[in-house]
VEXGU-409984 format. One record per residue (C-alpha): residue number from 1; x, y, z. Coordinates in nm, 3 decimals. Layout:
<rs>
R   kolpa        c1        c2        c3
R     NUM         X         Y         Z
...
</rs>
This chain:
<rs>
R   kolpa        c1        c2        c3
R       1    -0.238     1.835    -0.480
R       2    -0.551     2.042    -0.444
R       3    -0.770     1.840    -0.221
R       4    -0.788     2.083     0.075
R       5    -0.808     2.089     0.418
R       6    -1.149     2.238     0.465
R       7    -1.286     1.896     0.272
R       8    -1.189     1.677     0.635
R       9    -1.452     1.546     0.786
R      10    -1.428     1.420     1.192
R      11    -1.689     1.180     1.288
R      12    -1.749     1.041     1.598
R      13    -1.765     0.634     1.494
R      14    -1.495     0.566     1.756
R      15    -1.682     0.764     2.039
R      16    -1.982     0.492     2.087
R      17    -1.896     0.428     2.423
R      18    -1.839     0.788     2.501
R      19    -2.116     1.061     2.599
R      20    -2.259     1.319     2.312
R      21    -2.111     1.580     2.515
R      22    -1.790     1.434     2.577
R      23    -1.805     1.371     2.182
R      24    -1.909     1.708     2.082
R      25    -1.607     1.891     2.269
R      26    -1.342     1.611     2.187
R      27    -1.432     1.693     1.827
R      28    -1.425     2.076     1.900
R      29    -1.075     2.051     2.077
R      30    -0.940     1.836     1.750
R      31    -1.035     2.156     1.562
R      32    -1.327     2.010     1.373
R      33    -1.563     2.257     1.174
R      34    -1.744     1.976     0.943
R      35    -1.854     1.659     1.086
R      36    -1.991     1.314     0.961
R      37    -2.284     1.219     1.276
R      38    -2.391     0.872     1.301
R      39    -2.712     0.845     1.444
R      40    -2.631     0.583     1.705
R      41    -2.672     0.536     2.073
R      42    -2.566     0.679     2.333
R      43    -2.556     0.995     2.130
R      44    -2.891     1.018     1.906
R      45    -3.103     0.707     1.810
R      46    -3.402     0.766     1.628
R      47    -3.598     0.523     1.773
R      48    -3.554     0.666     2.131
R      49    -3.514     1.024     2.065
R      50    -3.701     1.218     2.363
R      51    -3.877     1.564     2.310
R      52    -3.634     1.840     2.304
R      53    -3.351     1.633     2.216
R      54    -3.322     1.681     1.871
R      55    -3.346     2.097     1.963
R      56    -3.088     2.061     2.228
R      57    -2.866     1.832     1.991
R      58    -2.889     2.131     1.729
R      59    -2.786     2.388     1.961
R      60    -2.473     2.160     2.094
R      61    -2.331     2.157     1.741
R      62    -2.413     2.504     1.730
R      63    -2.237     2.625     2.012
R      64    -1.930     2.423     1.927
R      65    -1.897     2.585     1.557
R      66    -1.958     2.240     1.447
R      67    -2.179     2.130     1.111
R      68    -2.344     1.829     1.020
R      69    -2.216     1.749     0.646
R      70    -2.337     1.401     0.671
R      71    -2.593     1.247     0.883
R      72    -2.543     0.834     0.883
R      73    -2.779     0.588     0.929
R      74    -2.701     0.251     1.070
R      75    -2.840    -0.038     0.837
R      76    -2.626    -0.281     0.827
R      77    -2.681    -0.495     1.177
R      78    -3.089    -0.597     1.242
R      79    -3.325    -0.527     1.255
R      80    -3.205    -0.280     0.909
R      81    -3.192    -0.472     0.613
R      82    -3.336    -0.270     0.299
R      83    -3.314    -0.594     0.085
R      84    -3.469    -0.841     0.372
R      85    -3.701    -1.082     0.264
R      86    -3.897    -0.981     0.547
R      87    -4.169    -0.703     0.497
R      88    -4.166    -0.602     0.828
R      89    -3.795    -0.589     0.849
R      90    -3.780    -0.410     0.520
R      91    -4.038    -0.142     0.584
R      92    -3.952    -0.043     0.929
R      93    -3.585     0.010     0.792
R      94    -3.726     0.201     0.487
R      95    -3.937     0.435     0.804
R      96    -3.612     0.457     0.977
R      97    -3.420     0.652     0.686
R      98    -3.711     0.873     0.592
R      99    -3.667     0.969     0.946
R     100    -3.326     1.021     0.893
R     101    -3.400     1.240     0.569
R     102    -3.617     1.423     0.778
R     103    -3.364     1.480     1.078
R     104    -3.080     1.556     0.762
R     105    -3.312     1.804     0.714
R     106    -3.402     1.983     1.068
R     107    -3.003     1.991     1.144
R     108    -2.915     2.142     0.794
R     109    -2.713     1.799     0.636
R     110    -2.694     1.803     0.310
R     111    -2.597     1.453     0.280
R     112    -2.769     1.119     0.429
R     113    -2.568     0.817     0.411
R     114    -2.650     0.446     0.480
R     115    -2.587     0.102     0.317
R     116    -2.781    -0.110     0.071
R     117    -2.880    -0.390     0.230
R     118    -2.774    -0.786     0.241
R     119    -2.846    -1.097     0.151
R     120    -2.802    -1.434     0.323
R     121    -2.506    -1.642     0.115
R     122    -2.782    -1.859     0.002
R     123    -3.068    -1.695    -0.050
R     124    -3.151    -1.530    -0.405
R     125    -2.946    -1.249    -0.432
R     126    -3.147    -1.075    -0.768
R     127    -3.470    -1.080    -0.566
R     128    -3.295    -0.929    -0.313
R     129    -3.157    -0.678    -0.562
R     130    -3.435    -0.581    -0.637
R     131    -3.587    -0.500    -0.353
R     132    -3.293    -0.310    -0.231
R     133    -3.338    -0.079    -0.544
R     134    -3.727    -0.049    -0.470
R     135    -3.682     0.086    -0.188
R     136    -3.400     0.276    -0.292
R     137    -3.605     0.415    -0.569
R     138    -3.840     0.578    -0.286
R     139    -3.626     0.689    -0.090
R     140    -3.414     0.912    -0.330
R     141    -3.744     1.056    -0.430
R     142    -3.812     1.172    -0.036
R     143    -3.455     1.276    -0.041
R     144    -3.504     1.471    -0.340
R     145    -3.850     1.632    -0.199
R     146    -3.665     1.749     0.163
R     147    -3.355     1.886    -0.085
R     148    -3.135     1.663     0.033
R     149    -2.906     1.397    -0.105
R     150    -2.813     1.018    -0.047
R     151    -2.444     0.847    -0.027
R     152    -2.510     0.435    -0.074
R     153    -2.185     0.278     0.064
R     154    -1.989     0.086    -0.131
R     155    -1.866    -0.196     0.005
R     156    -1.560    -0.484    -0.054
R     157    -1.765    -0.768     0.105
R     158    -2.104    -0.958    -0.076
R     159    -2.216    -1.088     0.312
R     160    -2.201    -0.708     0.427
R     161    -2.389    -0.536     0.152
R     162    -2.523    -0.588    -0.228
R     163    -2.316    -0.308    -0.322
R     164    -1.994    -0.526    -0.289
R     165    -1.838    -0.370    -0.632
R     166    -1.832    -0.106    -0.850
R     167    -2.004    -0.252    -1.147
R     168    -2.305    -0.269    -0.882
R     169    -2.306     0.082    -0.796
R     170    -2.309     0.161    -1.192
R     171    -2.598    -0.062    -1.176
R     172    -2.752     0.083    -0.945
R     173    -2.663     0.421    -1.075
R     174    -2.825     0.295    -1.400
R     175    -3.119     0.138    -1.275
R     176    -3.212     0.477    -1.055
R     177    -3.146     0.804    -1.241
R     178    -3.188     1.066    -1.023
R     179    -2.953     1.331    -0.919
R     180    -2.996     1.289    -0.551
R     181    -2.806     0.916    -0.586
R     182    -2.492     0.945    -0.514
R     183    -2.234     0.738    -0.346
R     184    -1.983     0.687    -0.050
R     185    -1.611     0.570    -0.182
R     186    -1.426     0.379     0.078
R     187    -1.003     0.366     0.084
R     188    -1.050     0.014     0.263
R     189    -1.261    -0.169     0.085
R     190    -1.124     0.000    -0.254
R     191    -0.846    -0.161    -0.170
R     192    -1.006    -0.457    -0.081
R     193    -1.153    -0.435    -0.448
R     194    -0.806    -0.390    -0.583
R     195    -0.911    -0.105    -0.745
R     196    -0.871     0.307    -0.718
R     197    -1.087     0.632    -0.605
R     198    -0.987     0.764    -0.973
R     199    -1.153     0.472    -1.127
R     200    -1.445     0.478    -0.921
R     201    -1.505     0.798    -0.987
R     202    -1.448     0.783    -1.355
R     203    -1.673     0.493    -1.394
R     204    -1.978     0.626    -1.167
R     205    -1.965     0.996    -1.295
R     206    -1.777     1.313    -1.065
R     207    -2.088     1.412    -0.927
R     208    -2.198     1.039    -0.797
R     209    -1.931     0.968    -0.539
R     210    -2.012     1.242    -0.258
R     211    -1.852     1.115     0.021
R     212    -1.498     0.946     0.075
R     213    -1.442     0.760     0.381
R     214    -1.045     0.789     0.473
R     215    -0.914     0.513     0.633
R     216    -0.609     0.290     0.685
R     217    -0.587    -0.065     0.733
R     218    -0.331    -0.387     0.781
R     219    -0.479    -0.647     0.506
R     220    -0.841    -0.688     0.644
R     221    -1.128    -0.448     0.620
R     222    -1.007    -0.315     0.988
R     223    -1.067     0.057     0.962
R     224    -0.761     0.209     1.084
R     225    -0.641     0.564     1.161
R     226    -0.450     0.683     0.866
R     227    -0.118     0.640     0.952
R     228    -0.182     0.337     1.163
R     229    -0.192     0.065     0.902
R     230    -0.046    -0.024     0.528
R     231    -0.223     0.117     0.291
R     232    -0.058     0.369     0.028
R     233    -0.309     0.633     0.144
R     234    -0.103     0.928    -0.037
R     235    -0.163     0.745    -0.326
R     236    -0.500     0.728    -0.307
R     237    -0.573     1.067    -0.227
R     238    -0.317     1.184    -0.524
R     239    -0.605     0.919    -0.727
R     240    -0.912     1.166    -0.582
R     241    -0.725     1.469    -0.672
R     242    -0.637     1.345    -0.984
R     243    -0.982     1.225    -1.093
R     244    -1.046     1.585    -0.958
R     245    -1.270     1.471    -0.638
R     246    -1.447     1.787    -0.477
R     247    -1.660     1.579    -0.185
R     248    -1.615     1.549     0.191
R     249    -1.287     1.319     0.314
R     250    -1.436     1.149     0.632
R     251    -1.213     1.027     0.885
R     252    -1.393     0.676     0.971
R     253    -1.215     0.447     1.196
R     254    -1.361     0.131     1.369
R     255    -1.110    -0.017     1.461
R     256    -0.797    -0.108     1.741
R     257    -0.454    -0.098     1.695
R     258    -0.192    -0.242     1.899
R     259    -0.111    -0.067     2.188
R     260    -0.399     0.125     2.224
R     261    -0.806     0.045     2.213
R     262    -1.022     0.298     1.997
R     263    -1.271     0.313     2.185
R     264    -1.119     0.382     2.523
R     265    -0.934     0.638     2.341
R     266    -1.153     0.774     2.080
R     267    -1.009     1.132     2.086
R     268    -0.659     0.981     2.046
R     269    -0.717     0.762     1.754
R     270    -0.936     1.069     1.591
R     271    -0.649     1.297     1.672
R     272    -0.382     1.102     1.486
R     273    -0.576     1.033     1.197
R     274    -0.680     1.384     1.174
R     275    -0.322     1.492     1.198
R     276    -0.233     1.251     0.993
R     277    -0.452     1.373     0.703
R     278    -0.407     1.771     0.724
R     279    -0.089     1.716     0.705
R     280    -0.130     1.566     0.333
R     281    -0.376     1.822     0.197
R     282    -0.340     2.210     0.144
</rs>
């Protein structure tokens, strides 16, 4: 296998009801050098960011040898909703990722990653398609103009996001040419799909899927530490290699598992799952 080690990714999804600074060092004591940051209270919120946060933020990552690979965006609880129906809803989540492309920016991410948008089970999903790609459409091009690039989650579930397969995302792909749309491959909800990273990647193009988010689960679309759940996870990452995959491998787990809560033990669940994976890779 050449996937390698220096492609993990630690994030700090399980540490939402932990401090930034207690976040920071956990992921500095797990030996983390890249990291996936989602912008997410208590640890940096767009909408409530203070002066001299986002400097003293910087300088925290800094001091900890720590490097934003991915800053993520939040969209997929209101009021975010690229595809909403509602203008107001729609705009002030299309404001809220130019900020984010702007912050991806000031903390040196490359990579800005958020979700679609939904629709409600009965309202008219094409309209709704097409204002997802709309917006879409504008941001890549303010992506594109602050050099950075944009990873549109894929998802397994139609009442989560529009991207619920990966025929959409060659739509999408198809329907916005640019090369600063790219894509975030999911082992969960590829699984979910009952398909593989290899074919993803084969069908969307090797330089469209730029992020993977490693996960385990135990037949729902729990995210799980790898290790923790079912999933043939070997397997999948001998499917990256194979399809020769050269992105980040994000560690993203969400969820519990018995015995232990995630989120009163964030460090331990990040831990595992970071063992877990470094152990697999060279």
């Amino acid at each position: 296998m050449s996937l390698k080690k220096s492609q993990i990714v630690l994030t700090n999804y399980p540490y939402h009801k932990c401090s930034l600074r207690y976040t920071l060092d956990s992921m500095q004591r797990l030996g983390a050098e890249k990291i996936e940051f989602v912008c997410c209270e208590p640890h940096f919120y767009f909408d409530d960011v203070k002066e001299g946060e986002p400097e003293a933020l910087k300088k925290m990552l800094v001091e900890r040898g720590l490097w934003m690979a991915c800053l993520t965006a939040p969209t997929m609880e209101y009021p975010m909703n690229l595809a909403s129906a509602n203008f107001t809803v729609r705009k002030k989540t299309i404001d809220y990722l130019v900020r984010a492309i702007q912050y991806a920016e000031f903390f040196g991410a490359p990579l800005v990653s958020f979700d679609a948008g939904s629709c409600p089970l009965d309202g008219d999903e094409e309209a709704a398609w097409h204002r997802s790609t709309e917006a879409l459409a504008y941001l890549t091009e303010a992506a594109e103009s602050y050099g950075r690039k944009i990873a549109v989650s894929v998802n397994s579930s139609r009442t989560a996001s529009l991207l619920c397969t990966i025929e959409k995302a060659e739509r999408l792909a198809q329907t916005i040419q640019s090369g600063s749309l790219g894509f975030t491959a999911d082992t969960v909800h590829l699984s979910k799909l009952g398909s593989s990273p290899k074919e993803m990647i084969e069908k969307l193009g090797a330089n469209k899927v730029l992020m993977a988010h490693i996960a385990d689960c135990r037949g729902s679309s729990v995210h799980l530490a790898p290790g923790e759940g079912c999933l043939d996870l070997k397997e999948m990452l001998a499917s990256f290699d194979s399809a020769g995959y050269t992105g980040i491998l994000s560690l993203n787990m969400r969820g519990n598992r018995d015995g232990y809560v995630y989120e009163e033990e964030p460090e331990r669940c990040m831990g595992a799952g970071a063992e877990w994976l470094r152990g697999c890779l060279i």
